[in-house]
N, C-alpha and C positions, 0 to 999 in steps of 0.2 A: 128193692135194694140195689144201688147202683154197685157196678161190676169194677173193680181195682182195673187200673189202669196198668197194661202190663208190655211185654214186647210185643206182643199180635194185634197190639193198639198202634203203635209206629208202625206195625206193615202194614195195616190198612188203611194207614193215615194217605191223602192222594200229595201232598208235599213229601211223601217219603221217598226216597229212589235207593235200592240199596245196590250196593255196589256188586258189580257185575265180573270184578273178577277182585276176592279179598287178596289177591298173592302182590297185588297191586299197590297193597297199603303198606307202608312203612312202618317199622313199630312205635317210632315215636309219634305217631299220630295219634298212637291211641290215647296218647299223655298229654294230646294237645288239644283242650277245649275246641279251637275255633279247627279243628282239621273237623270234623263231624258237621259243626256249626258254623260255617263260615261266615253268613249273612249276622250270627248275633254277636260273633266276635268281636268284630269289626266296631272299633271307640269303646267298649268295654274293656278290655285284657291290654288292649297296648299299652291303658295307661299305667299300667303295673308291670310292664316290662319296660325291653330298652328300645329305645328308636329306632331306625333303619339303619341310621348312620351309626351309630351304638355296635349293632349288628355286623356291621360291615368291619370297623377298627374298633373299640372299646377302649383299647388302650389310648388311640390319641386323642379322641375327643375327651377323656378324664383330663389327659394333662393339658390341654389346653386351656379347659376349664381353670385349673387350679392353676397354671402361669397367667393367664388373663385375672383370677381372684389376686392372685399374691403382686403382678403390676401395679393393680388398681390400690392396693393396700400401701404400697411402698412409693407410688406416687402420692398421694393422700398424706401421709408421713413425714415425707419430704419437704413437701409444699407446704403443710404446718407448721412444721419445725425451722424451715429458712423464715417462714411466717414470724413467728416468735420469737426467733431467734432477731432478724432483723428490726423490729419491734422494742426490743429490750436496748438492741445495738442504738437506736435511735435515743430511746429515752438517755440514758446513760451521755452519751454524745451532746445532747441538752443538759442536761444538769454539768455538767463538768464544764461549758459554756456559760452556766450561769454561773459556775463557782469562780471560775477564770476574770469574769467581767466584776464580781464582786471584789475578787483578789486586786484586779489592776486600781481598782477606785480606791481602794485602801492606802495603796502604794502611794496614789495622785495627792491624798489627803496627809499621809506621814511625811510625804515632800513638803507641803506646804505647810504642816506644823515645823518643820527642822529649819526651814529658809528663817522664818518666822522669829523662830529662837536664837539661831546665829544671828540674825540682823542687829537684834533687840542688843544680843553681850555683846557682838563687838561693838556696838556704839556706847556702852559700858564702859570697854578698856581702853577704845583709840580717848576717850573723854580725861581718863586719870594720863595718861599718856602728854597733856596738851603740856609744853614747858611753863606758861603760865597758872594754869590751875594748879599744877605740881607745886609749883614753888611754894604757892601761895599757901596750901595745907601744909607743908612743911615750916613752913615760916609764921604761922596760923592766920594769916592772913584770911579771914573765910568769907569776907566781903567781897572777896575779887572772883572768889568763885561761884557768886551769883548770876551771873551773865551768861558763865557757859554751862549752869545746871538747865537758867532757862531756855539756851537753843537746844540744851539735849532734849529736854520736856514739849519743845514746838516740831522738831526735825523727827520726833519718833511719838504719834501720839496714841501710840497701846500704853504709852509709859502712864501712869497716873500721880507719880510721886518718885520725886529724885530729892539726893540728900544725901550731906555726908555728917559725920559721924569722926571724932576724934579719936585718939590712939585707944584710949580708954573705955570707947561705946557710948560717950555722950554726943548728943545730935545737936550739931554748932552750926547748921544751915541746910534749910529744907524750900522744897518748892513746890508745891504751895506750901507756903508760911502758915502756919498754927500754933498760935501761942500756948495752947494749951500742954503740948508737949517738945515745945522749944526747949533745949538742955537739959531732958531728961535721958537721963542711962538706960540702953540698949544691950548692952555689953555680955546681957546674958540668951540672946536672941539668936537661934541656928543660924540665922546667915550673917548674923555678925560674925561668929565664934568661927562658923567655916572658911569665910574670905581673911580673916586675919593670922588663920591657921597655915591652909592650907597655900595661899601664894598665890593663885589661878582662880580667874573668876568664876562665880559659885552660883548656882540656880537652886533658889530654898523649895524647902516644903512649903506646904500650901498655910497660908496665915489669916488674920483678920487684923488689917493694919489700923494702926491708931493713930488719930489725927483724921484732917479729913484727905480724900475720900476716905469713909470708914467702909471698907468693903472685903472682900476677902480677895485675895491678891498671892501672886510668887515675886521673887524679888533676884534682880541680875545684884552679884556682889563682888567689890575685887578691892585690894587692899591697896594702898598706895605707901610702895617702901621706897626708902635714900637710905643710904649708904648704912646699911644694915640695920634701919630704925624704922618700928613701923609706924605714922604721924598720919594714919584716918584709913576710911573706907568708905567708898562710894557705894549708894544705895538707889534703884533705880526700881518701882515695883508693877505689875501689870497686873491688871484684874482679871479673874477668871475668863469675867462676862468676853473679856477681848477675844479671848479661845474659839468663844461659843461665835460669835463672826468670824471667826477667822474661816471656819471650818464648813461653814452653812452653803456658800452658793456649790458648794463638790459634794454636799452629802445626795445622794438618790433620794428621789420622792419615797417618803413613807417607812426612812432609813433611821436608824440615829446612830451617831461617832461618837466612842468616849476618849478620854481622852486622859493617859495615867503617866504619872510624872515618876521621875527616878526611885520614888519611896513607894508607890504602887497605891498612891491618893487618885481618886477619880476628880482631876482636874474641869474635864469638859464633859457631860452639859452643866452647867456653874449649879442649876438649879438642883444637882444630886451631888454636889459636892458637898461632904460632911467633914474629911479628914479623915474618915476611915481608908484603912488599907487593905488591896486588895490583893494579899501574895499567897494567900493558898489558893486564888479561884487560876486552874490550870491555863488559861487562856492567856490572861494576867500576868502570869506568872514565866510563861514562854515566852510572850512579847517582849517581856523586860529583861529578858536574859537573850536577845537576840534572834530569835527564832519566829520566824512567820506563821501564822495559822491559817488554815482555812478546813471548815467542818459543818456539818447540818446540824442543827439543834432544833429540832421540834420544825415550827413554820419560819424558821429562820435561817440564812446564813450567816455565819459570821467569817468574817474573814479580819487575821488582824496581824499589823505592820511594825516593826521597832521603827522609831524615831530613831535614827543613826545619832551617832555622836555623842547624845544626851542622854541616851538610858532611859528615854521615855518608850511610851506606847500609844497606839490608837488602834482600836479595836472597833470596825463596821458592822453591826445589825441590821441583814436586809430582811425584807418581808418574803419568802420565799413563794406569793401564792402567784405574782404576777407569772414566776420563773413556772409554777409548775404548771399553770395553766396552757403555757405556750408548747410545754411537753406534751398535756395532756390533746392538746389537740392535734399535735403531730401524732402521737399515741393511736387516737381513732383513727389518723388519715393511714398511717399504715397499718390499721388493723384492717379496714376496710379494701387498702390494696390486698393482702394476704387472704383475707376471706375471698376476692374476689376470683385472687391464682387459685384457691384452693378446689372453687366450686367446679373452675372450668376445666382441673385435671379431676375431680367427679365424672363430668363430664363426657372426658377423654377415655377414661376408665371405662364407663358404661358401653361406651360404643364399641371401644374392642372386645369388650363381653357378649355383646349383641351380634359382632364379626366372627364370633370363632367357636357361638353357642350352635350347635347343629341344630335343623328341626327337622322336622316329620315332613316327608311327602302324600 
């Protein structure tokens, strides 16, 4: 039967050396594994206590630790967030760049609708204006005012139909001639009724004229008065389709311009013009009361412009994918710079952690 293992097996043991004077021993050795056993202490117990350097300051090596953690945290932070931050600043800075360039094209297009319109009436009014043509519907002479219906019809050729029109609204000389509706009564026709009304040349709603062209058309109108009598009205009419060139070489690739007259009729593009009105749609509805728009709708901007003067409007639809694409790829270029600040203040982090972590000798 083997014999338990007990104290007189350490004094006999020839690795044992007992010490030679115990008044020698400190108390706390007794409570310290590696004072007895020093050879197996050693890489066992230190890794459960503290370092040398621990031992030596405690206190500093903690905070350094945790100023070197909380640096590295608030670098890191920092550097994301300007990250982001600059990021958003960029897109943002792009879109408003595209809204801006969509705005100015708008403006360039309602310029050249307004030049457009003005051109078209005063050659309108300077026309009843001439003292021969005057006389001549006065005195009803309406032979004499063939000649100068026809240079109005050749010096402005958006016009498609000129013609005047007796006190009454019967049509006593048109150009081009159409006998089919030679001397019939007009009289009950918005741009008769307005130009004979109101004194000041008048731009109708949108019509379907008869005679030929048969087409759908607005009409320049202005009454010609003597001496408190009113003895006709000139009638001058443009086709939509004229709009829709007018408007084409300034719209953006992949854009389209509408284009809505004083009654809020979608004048331009000819091919959606119905005669409906468009004054509850909000856009519409701003434009024509003076007010500019510009706003994102889905993949679209619209930016839209009042025609001064006229009380019209034109309203631009761009494709917003070209725009965001040029974002998007700014987007990556500074996501890409910012991850790159981000990684190297990682970086920076680590190594003051690695400077100010104490080790073992």
């Amino acid at each position: 039967m083997a014999r338990l293992c007990g104290c007189n097996d350490l004094v006999d043991s020839p690795s044992f050396v007992f010490p030679q004077d115990l008044g020698a021993i400190e108390p706390q050795d007794f409570w310290s594994p590696g004072a007895a056993f020093p050879t197996r202490a050693k890489g066992i117990f230190s890794k459960f206590g503290r370092s040398a350097a621990d031992k030596e300051d405690p206190g500093l090596s903690r905070f350094i630790r945790l100023l070197a953690a909380l640096v590295m945290v608030l670098a890191l932070a920092g550097v994301a967030g300007l990250g982001a931050l600059g990021v958003m600043r960029a897109r943002d800075d792009a879109i408003a760049r595209e809204k801006a360039a969509a705005r100015d094209q708008a403006r360039a297009i309602a310029q050249v609708v307004h030049d457009s319109i003005q051109t078209d009436r005063a050659a309108v009014i300077e026309t009843t204006r001439l003292p021969v043509l005057h006389l001549a519907v006065v005195n009803k002479n309406y032979a004499v005012t063939k000649a100068y219906l026809a240079a109005l019809i050749v010096t402005h050729q958006r016009f498609a139909s000129v013609g005047i029109y007796d006190g009454g609204g019967r049509l006593v000389v048109r150009i081009p001639g159409d006998p089919t509706i030679a001397g019939q009564r007009f009289g009950q026709q918005e741009y008769f009724k307005a130009a004979r009304n109101e004194g000041v040349a008048h731009i109708s709603n949108l019509f379907v004229q008869l005679g030929k062209p048969k087409v759908a058309v607005i009409a320049y109108s202005i009454r010609i008065f003597h001496h408190g009598g009113i003895y006709g009205v000139l009638v001058a009419t443009t086709p939509i389709t004229a709009f829709d060139a007018m408007v084409a070489p300034y719209a953006p690739a992949g854009s389209i311009v509408r284009i809505y007259n004083a009654a809020a009729e979608r004048i331009s593009p000819s091919a959606e013009a119905s005669g409906k009105t468009y004054t509850t749609d909000p856009v519409v509805s701003s434009v024509l009361a003076g007010r500019p728009e510009i706003r994102r709708a889905g993949s679209s901007i619209i930016a839209a412009e009042p025609v001064a003067d006229f009380g019209w409007g034109i309203v631009l639809s761009e494709q917003a994918q070209p725009g965001d694409a040029r974002v998007q790829a700014l987007t990556v270029r500074l996501s890409w710079l910012a991850g790159g600040a981000t990684l190297l203040a990682l970086i920076a982090a680590a190594l003051a952690w690695r400077r100010h972590t104490p080790h073992e000798g």
